[in-house]
Residue, then its C-alpha position, 0 to 999 in steps of 0.5 A: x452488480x457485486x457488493x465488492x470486487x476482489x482484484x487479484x493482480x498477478x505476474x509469474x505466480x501460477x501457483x500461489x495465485x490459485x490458493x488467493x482465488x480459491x479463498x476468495x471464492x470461499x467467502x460466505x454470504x456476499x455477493x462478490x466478483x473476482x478479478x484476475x488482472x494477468x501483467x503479460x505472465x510468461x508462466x502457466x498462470x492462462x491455465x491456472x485462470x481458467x481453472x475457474x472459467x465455470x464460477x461466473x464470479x471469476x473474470x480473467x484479463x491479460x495485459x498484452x504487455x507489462x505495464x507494470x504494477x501500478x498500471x496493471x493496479x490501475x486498469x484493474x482497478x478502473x476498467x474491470x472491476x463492477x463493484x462500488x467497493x473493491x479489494x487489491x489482493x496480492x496473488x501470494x496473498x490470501x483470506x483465512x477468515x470465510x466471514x470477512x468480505x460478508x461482514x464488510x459489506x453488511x458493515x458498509x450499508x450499515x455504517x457507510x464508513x470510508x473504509x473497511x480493514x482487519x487484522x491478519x497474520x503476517x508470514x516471512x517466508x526467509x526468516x521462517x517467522x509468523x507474527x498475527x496483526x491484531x488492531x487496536x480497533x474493532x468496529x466503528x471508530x473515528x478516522x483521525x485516531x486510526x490516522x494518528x496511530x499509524x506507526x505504532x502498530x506491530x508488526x504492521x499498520x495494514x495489510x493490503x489484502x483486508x482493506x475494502x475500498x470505495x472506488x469513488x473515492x479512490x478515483x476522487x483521491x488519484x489513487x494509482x495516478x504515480x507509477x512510482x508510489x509502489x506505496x500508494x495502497x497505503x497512502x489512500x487508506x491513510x487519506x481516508x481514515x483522515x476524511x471519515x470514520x473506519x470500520x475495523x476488524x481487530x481479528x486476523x482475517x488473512x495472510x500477507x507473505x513476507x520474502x525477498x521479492x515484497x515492495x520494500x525490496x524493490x524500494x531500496x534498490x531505485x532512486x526513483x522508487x525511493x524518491x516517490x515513496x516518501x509521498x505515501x506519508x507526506x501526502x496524507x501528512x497535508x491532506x490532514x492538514x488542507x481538512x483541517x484535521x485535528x492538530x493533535x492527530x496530525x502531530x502524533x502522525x508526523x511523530x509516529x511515522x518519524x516523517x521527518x526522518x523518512x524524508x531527510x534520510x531519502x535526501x541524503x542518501x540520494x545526496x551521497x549517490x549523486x547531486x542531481x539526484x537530491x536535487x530533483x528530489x529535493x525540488x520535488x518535495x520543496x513544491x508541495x511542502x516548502x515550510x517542512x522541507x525548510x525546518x527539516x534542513x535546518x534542523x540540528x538532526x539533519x546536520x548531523x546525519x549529513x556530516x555522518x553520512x558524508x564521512x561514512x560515504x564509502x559504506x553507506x554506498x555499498x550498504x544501500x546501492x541504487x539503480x537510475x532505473x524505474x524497474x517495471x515488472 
């Protein structure tokens, strides 16, 4: 069986998906699989896939429909993938670092962390900039302190393509089990730095590619997308807290993350779109977290930016308009 499995998720990007490939294929001293989970392209990307039909390493599926990114996550994930371990790696993504999944893995019989994750360049294609993610972290550090930093690390916390997951506790944990928590790679990495210590890699050891089609594009524009994003914080939020995890880190979380503001900004921003829609939102989030849904609406904060808000109705709407729609690609 493969030390770690790579899964390569793909719509419609023939040709980047051959540069992901390749660099996981470039990997050194690993015993590694590489799964390419196709959602029902309609580009080249069957020819790209068996370009590499004579690496054994390399297994090649095809959904028979859309299912969407979640879903194609999911199967993938579950259904193909061999390995203990496993990778989600976006096919515009890819490793710069050959040393990497070979280092992870010797890290995981080593240490047995409950997850692995590295540093990496960050490229925004439209804006033409690169910014290089180095972590505050390097080897074997407790998991609450990688949980109470979240927020605080530029230009971001985690890149998805250097995360080495256990898929046990991914299965355990209801990884991928909301096809609208377009966020859920970050809120399982979250839970698992708040059950366990990480291992971590300060250097870069890929790039992630920022540009107009990324997930937080395709957040802002649905209700339902929108709503359900907010679980990405809130759950690791009182899953910390249903372990008992130190008060202090779970404070610093919910400071750093500015969680209360995530969730109150979603309320009114659905609030000014349509009632029905805060309402369901609202309902949703009071069932798992009455007492903090309370304190956030009774808050001085909260009123303000809803009288601000409302008065601003007309802007606000066109600055941030929202499908009904969960789109499915």
């Amino acid at each position: 069986m493969p030390e770690i499995t790579v899964v390569i998720p793909t719509f419609n990007r023939a040709e980047l998906l051959r540069k992901a490939v390749n660099s996981v294929l470039a990997q050194t001293d690993v015993d590694l699989e590489v799964v390419i989970s196709d959602n029902c392209s309609d580009d080249h990307t069957p020819q790209v896939a068996a370009e590499f039909q004579h690496d054994l390493r390399v297994r090649y599926f095809r959904n028979e429909r859309n299912i969407g990114m979640v879903g194609n996550w999911k199967r993938a994930v579950f259904e193909h993938s061999q390995s203990d371990w496993f990778v989600l790696m976006s096919d515009d993504d890819f490793f710069t670092d050959p040393t990497y999944l070979g280092e992870a893995s010797r890290a995981i019989s080593l240490h047995r962390p409950a997850v692995v994750y590295a540093g990496g360049v960050v490229q925004d294609v439209v804006a033409g900039s690169r910014q290089v993610l180095r972590l505050p972290f390097n080897g074997l550090v407790p998991g609450d302190k990688v949980f109470a930093s979240r927020g605080t690390v530029a230009p971001q916390d985690m890149i998805l393509c250097n995360i080495v997951f256990n898929k046990a506790a991914a299965a355990r944990l209801s990884f991928l089990s909301d096809p609208n928590n377009l966020s859920c790679d970050s809120e399982l990495h979250l839970k698992l730095c708040a059950e366990g210590q990480v291992y971590a890699f300060a250097t870069p050891v890929c790039v992630y590619l920022k540009h107009g089609s990324n997930l937080g594009n395709r957040i802002r524009r649905s209700r339902v997308l929108l709503d359900h994003n907010i679980d990405h914080l809130l759950n690791p939020y009182l899953y910390a807290r249903e372990l008992d995890l130190d008060s202090a880190s779970i404070a610093s979380f919910r400071r750093n993350t500015q969680l209360d503001r995530h969730i109150s900004t979603t309320l009114l921003l659905l609030r000014l779109h349509d009632e029905r829609w805060h309402e369901e939102c609202r309902t949703r989030l009071f069932s798992k977290a009455p007492e903090l849904v309370r304190e956030i609406e009774l808050s001085s904060t909260y009123r303000f930016w809803r009288l601000a808000m409302s008065v601003a109705r007309p802007y606000v709407i066109r600055s941030y308009p929202l499908r009904d729609e969960s789109p499915n690609w």
